[in-house]
N, C-alpha and C positions, 0 to 999 in steps of 0.2 A: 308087531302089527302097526305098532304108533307108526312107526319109521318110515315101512310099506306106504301109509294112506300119507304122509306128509310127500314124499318122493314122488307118491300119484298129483300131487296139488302139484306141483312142481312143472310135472310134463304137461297139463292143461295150462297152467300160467306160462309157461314158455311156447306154448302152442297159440293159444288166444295171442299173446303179445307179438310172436311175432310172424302169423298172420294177418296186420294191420297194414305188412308192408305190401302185400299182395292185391291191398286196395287199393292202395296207393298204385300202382302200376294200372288198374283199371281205366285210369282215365289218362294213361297217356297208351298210343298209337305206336308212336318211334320213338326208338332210343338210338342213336346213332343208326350203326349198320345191322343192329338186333332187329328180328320184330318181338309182337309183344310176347306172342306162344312161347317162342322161344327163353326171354324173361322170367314169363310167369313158370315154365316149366324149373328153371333156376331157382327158382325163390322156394316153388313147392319142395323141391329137393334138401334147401338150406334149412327151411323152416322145417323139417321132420327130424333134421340131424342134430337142430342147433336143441330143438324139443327134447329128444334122446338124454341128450348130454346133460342137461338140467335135472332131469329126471336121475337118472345111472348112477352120473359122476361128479355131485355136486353136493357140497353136503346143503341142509336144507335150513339153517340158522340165517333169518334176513333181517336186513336193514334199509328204512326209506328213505331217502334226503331227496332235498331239491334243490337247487344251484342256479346262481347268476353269475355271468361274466362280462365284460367287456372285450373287445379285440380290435386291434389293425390290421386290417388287410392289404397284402399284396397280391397284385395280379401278375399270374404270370401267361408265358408264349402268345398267340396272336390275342390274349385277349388283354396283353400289356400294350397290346398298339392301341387299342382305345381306350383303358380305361385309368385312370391312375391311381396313388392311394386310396386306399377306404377303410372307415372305420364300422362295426358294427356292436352289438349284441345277443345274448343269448340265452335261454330260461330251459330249464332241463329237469326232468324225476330221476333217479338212478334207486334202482332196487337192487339189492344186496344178497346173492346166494353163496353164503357159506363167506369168509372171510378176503377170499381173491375175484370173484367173478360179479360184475355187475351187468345190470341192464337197464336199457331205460327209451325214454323219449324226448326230442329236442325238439325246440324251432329254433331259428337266428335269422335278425337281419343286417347282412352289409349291405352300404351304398359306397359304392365308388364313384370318385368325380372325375371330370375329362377337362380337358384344356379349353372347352366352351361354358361358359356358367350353367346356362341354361340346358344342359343334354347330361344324366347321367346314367349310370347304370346300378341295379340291385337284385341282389342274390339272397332268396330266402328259403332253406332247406327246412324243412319236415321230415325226421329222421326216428328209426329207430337205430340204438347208439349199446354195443358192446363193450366190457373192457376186463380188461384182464390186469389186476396191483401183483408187483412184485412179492410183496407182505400184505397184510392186513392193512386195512386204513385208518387204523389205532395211533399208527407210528409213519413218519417219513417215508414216501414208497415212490417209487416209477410206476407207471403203469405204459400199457400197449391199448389201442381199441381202434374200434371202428364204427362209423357210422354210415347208416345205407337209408336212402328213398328219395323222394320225391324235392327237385332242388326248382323251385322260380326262377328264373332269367328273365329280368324285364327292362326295359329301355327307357326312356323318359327322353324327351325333347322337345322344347317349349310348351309344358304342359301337359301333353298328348305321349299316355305311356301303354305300351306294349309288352306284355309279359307272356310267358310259355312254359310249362311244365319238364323239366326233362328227369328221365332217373341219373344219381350221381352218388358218389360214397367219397368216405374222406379218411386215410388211414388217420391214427391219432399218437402221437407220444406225447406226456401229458408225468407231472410231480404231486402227486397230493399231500400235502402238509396240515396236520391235527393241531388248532390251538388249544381247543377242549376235546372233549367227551363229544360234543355234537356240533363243533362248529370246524370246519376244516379249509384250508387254500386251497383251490385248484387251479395249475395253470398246464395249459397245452399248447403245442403247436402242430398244424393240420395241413393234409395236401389234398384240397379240393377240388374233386373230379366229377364234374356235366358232362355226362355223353348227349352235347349236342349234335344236330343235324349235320352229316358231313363227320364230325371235327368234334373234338372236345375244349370245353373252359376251365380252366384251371389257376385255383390260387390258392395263397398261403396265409390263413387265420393265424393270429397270435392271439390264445384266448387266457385272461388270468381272471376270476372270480370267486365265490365263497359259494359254500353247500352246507345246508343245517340238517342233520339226521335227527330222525324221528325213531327212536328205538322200542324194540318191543318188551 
């Protein structure tokens, strides 16, 4: 019976969570060549399935950390014609189902700089963030993941900056390393995709930081 009512907590926390992404999509119009029905009907479908599997197929033993990184960014295809290196940062929750599955929430910001002092560009994603560890995260592990919502594109040019909402996801492969009990390494590296207007932006985070778990 315990098992049942934990399993049930399970599919409303993966349901509430990640139903946040679907507001995220409320305020933007266009996503490339998507509209948004077509979006929002994707996401309802994702979020019912991804809920399912939490619930079902997940065992229900959790853990909470929170994590900081640092990263360098590169840009790549047209949006390496204007922008060049960039560095940024990143602040994250990862919740723990069962020893291999995490979830969570991010933001990050890069700035990348351009060949003029004064003009540059910044990308700041608001994400919910999947991942899948090869083993536990007791011990040395790979992990896979992904993160999906809501990415900022904004311009800067003498002052006067311009930014814009677009949806965008980022696959992830990523090492986590245990020094203790509750303090762990994590490093990733990302391919980040803006389905902007027309055309997408795309670039590649190199992110290494620490995550402190909160056990129950």
């Amino acid at each position: 019976m315990e098992k049942r009512v934990r399993h049930l907590s399970g599919f409303f926390y993966g349901y509430f969570f990640l139903s946040k992404i679907c507001n995220t999509l409320n305020n933007c119009k266009k996503f490339a060549n998507y509209t948004e029905e077509d979006l929002l009907t994707f996401m309802k479908q994702f979020l019912i399935t991804a809920a399912l599997i939490f619930a079902l197929v997940l065992p229900v033993t959790a853990q909470f950390s929170v994590g900081a990184s640092v990263a360098p960014a590169i840009p790549l295809g047209d949006f390496s014609r204007f922008a060049d290196f960039g560095f940024g940062f990143s602040l994250d929750g990862r919740y723990m189902i069962g020893k291999r599955m995490g979830v969570g929430l991010g933001v990050s910001l890069y700035n990348f700089s351009t060949s003029i002092d004064d003009i540059d560009y910044r990308i700041i994603p608001i994400v919910a963030k999947i991942e899948y560890f090869m083993r536990g995260i007791s011990q040395p592990t790979p992990y896979i993941g992904l993160d999906i919502g809501s990415y900022a594109l904004s311009f800067n040019a003498f002052g006067f900056r311009v930014s814009n909402p677009y949806f965008g996801f980022s696959p992830t492969l990523g090492l986590s390393y245990p020094l203790s009990e509750q303090l762990l390494i994590d490093g990733n590296v990302q391919y980040g995709i803006l389905l902007s207007e027309g055309s997408s932006t795309t670039y590649i985070p190199i992110n290494l930081g620490i995550h402190y778990t909160f056990r129950e």
